[in-house]
Phi, psi and omega in degrees: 000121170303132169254110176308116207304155165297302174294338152322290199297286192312357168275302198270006159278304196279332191282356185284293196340136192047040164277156168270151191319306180312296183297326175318290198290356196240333193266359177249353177276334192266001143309302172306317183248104174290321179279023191258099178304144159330312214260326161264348178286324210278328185245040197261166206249161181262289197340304203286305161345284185317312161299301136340298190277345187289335188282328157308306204302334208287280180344288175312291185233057136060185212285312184330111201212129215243113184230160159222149203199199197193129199264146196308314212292294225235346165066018144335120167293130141298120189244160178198129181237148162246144189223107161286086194018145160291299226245049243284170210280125178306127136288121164334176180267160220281349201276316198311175221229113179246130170266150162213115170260105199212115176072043171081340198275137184229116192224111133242143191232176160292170144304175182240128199269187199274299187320302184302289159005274194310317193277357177273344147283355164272012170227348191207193215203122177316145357261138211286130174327098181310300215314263175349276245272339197261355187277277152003314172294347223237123158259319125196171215227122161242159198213125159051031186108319183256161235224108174232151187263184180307300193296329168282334164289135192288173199299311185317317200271292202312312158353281178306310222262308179317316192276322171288324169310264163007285189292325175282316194289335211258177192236172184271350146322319169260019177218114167250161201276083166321143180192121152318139166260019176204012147235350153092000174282156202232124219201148169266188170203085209264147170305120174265064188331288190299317148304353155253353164307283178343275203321317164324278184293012164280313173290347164294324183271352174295295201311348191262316176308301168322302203290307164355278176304332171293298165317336206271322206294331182311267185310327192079359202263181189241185187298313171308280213296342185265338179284341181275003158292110175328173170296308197308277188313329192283333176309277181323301149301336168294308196295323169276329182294332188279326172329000000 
């Protein structure tokens, strides 16, 4: 993993803007990992995805993680301080093979990748049609022996195959374990990574422009010349331009 300069991130931040989620998550992995072909980020699993950006999100602003949320039961504001793994846990690999045998029905499939993701937005809108999503996934599928599509399966079975996908793809990072402190209710929660990311490094890239303009109004330095401060030093200069 490259560790990314403040004008990399702030570049790869401005071409995401007003962008979809999808396209976002892939322009901050091929920035961090250069060394990562179009063609394997594009075939990587979203668990691995996920994973990925989880190492970035580390990489960027350190283990520490500040959330807010509302418990279901009794809807109590949340405050959530987190400490995220260093090392965070590998989702399998995106080639393994998942069997699933039920009601007669023999299925075998793949995980569902960044590609699917991508050609299933180009007709719908997350979160995106299991049937569909399960079509693209399926290397095959049989009922009693004979050779079947998506569309013959029953709900129960999609229902299962979601839920063993779901469970094969996810890492321990991204569910987190909950409990009210004032209704004692107990609850799961999963990290929507690429989207807390995104929203991290937006608010990063306002305070760092802003921090720009103030230092550049002071100084007269350009931009270049001011991202090429350390944070430490770049502080310091702020604390005097506010004197």
């Amino acid at each position: 993993m490259k560790n990314l300069l403040a004008s990399e991130l702030l570049a790869v931040w401005e071409r995401g803007y007003g962008q979809n989620a999808l396209l976002r998550s892939q322009m901050l992995l091929s920035a961090a990992f250069p060394e990562m072909s179009s063609d394997a980020l594009d075939s990587i699993s979203i668990g691995q995805r996920d994973n990925l950006l989880m190492q970035l999100r580390i990489d960027l602003f350190g283990p520490s993680l500040s959330a807010i949320t509302s418990c279901p039961q009794c809807k109590e504001r949340l405050e959530l301080s987190l400490s995220l793994p260093d090392s965070p846990q590998r989702p399998p690999d995106p080639g393994q093979e998942i069997l699933i045998s039920q009601g007669g029905y023999d299925l075998r499939l793949r995980l569902p990748n960044f590609r699917d993701l991508m050609n299933l937005s180009q007709t719908d809108h997350p979160p995106y049609d299991r049937r569909k999503l399960l079509d693209l996934c399926i290397q095959d599928a049989k009922h009693l022996g004979v050779k079947c599509n998506s569309e013959q399966l029953p709900k129960e079975l999609i229902d299962a195959v979601s839920e063993t996908m779901s469970e094969a793809d996810s890492t321990s990072s991204d569910q987190l374990s909950l409990s009210c402190p004032s209704c004692h209710f107990s609850w799961q929660e999963t990290l929507d990574t690429a989207s807390f990311l995104w929203a991290e490094i937006d608010a990063w890239a306002l305070r760092t422009l802003r921090e720009v303009h103030a230092i550049s109004s002071r100084y007269g330095w350009s931009e270049s010349e001011i991202l090429e401060l350390s944070p430490l030093r770049r502080r310091i200069y702020l604390e005097m331009v506010s004197e």
